[in-house]
C-alpha positions as CSV (number, residue, x, y, z in Angstrom):
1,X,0.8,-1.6,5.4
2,X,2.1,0.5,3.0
3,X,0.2,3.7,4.8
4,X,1.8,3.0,7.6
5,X,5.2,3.5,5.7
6,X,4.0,6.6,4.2
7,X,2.7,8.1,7.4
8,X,5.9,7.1,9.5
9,X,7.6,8.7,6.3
10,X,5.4,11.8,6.9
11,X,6.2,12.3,10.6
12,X,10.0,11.9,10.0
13,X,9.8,14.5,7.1
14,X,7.9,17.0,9.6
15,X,10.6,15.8,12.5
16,X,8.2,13.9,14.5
17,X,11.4,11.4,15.5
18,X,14.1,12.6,17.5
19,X,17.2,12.1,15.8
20,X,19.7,11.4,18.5
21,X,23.6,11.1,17.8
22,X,25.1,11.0,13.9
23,X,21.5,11.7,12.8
24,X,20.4,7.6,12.7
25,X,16.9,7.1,14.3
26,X,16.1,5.2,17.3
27,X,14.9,2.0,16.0
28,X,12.8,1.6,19.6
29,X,11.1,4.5,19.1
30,X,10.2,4.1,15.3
31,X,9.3,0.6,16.4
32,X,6.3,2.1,19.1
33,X,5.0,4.9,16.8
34,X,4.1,1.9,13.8
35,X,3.0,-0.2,16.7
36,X,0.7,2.5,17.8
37,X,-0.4,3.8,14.1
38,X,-0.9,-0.1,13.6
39,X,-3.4,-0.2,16.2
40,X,-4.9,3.3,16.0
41,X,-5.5,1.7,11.6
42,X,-6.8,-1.3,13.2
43,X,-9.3,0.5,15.5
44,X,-10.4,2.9,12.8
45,X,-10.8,0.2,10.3
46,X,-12.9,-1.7,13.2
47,X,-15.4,1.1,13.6
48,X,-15.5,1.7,10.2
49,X,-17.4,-1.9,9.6
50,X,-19.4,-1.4,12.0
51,X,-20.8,2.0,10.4
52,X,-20.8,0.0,7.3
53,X,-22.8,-2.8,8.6
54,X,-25.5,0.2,10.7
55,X,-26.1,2.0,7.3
56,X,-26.3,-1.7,5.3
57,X,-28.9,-2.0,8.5
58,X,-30.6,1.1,8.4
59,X,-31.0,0.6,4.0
60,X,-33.0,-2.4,5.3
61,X,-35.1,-1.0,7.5
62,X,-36.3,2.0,5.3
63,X,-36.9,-0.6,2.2
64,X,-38.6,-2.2,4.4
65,X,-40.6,1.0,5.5
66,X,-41.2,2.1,2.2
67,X,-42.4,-1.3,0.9
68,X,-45.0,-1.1,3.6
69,X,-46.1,2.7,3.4
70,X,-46.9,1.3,-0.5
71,X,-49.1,-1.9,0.8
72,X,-51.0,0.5,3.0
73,X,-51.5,3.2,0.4
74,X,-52.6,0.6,-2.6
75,X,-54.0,-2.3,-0.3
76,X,-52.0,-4.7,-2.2
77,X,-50.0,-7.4,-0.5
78,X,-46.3,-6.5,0.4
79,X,-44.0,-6.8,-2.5
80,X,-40.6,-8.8,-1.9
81,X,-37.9,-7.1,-1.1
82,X,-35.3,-6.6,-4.0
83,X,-32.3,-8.9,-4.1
């Protein structure tokens, strides 16, 4: 939550918001843009576990790859996989 603040602080420091009569904002407005940087976080943050949990995959697999380029090479039985 609190990057949301600092970006919506961000865009009205650059003028992002229109600023219309005595120079208050339009609450509707500011309401919308954290709406939409709410979801665009949440979206991010989705597809960012899931590249988390593909590489936590992928680790797996080339343990797994390794352990058995090592059985073939010595002729020894697989060794576990580390914990």
């Amino acid at each position: 939550m609190s990057e949301i603040v600092a970006i919506v602080a961000l865009l009205a420091v650059f003028g992002f918001f229109r600023w219309p009569g005595r120079g208050a904002p339009e609450v509707g407005a500011l309401k919308r843009t954290v709406r939409d940087l709410q979801r665009e976080l949440e979206v991010t943050q989705t597809e960012l576990d899931q590249q988390r949990q593909q590489v936590a995959e992928l680790a797996e697999r080339l343990d797994f790859a390794e352990r058995r380029l090592v059985q073939m090479q010595s002729g020894k039985p697989l060794p576990p996989p580390s914990a």
